[in-house]
N, C-alpha and C positions, 0 to 999 in steps of 0.2 A: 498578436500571436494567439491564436488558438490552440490548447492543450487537448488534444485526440489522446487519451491513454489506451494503449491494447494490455491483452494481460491472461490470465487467465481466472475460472473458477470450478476447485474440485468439492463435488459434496458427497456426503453420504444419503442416500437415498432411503436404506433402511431407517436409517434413524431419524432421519429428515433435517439435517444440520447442515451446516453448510463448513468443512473442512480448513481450507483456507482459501485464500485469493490474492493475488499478483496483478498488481498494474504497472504501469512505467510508461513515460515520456519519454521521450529522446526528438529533440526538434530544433533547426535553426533558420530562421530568419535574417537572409542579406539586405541590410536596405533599410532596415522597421525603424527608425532614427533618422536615416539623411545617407548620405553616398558616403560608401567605406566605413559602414559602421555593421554590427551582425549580434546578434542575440540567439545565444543557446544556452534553451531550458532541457535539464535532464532529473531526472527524479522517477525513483521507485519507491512503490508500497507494498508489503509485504503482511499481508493478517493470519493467522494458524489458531489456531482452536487450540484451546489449552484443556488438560484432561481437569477432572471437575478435582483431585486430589491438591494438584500445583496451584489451581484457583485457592481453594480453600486452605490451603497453607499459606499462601500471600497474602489474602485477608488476615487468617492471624498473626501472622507478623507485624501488621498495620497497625493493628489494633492494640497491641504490647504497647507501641512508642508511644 
């Protein structure tokens, strides 16, 4: 089975970053086994740009324990 993910990707231009990005699978294979058998892959990825505050507050949280 082959994984083709489509998806998208939004950036900021100005800044030159890259916002976030969306992929996902969705796919099924009749067959890939032997007769009456079927395999379906599904799976999304989700990435978002975290403001530099959230970042740096979750380092020092880390860094406390």
């Amino acid at each position: 089975m082959t994984q083709t993910p489509s998806g998208s990707v939004e950036f900021d231009m100005s800044r030159g970053v890259m916002i976030s990005r969306t992929l996902s699978v969705d796919d099924q294979v009749v067959g890939a086994f032997g007769a009456g058998t079927l395999v379906h892959a599904q799976n999304e990825r989700i990435e978002k740009l975290q403001q530099e505050t959230a970042v740096s507050e979750k380092a020092e949280a880390v860094s406390k324990n």
